[in-house]
N, C-alpha and C positions, 0 to 999 in steps of 0.2 A: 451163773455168769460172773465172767473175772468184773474187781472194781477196777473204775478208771484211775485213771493218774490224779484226776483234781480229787478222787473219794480216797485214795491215798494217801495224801498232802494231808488234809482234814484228818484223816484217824493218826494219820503220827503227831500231829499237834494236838490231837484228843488224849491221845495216849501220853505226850510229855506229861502235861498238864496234870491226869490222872496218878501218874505215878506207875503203869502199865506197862512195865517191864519185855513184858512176854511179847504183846504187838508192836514194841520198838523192834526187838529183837527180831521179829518175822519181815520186819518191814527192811531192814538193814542189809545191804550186800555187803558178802565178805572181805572186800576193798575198801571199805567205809571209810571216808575220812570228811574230818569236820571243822569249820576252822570257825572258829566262836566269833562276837565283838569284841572280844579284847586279843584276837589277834593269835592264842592258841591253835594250835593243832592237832588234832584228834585222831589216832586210827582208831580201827569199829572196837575194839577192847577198852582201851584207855577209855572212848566216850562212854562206854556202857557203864562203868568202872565206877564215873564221872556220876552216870544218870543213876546208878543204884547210890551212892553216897549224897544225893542233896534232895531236898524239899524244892522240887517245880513250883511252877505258877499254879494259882488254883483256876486261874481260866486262863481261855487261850481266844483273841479275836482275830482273824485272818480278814487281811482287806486287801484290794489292788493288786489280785490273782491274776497271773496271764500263766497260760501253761501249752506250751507248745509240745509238739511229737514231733520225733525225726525218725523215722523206722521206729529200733525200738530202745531210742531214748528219747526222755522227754527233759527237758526244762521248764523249771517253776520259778518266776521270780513273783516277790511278793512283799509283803509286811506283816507282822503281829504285833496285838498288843497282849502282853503278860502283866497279870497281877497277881501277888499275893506270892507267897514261898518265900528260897532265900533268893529270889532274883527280884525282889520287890516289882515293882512297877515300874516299864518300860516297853518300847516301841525297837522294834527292828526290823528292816529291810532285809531282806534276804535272795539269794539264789541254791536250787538245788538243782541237782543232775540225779535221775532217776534211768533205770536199766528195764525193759519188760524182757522178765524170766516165762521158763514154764510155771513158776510156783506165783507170776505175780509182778507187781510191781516193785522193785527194790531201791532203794535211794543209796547212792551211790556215793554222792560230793553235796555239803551242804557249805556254804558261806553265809557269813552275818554282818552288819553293820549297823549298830544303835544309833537310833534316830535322836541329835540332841538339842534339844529344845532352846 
């Protein structure tokens, strides 16, 4: 059985976290673009590029999930908390745009905004 869109969401935030190269990359459409909180821009290369050169968070908490389907794209918006790596500790809000393939759910568009205290 294919996973859903919210088991998705959850493994590519497992996988940042992890350091899990291989299921960011499965999880990735070739359109990829990503626009961080500080406002960068990422096509699917440059982010990989990005994710092989830095130390992630060592955990990842997801809260205030809403994950809707339109055919076969979905929208997630949501928040994590990150600790530990070189992104130290922090809160961000997020929206992503996801594609359902034959091979899957693919994320497609991620957007960030650090939540500041």
């Amino acid at each position: 059985m294919a996973a859903s869109l919210a088991e998705c969401v959850e493994a590519f935030g497992v996988a940042w976290a992890k350091r899990d190269l291989q299921t960011l990359e499965s999880l990735l459409a070739p359109e990829y673009v990503h626009t961080d909180f500080e406002g960068r821009v990422l096509r699917r290369a440059e982010w990989l590029t990005y994710a092989r050169a830095h130390q992630h968070g060592s955990t990842i908490e997801f809260h205030d999930i809403e994950v809707s389907e339109h055919g076969d794209f979905g929208i997630v918006i949501g928040a994590n908390n990150v600790a530990g790596g070189t992104m130290g500790s922090t809160t961000i809000r997020f929206t992503q745009v996801w594609r359902r393939t034959e091979q899957g759910w693919k994320r497609v568009a991620f957007q960030a905004t650090e939540v500041r205290r």
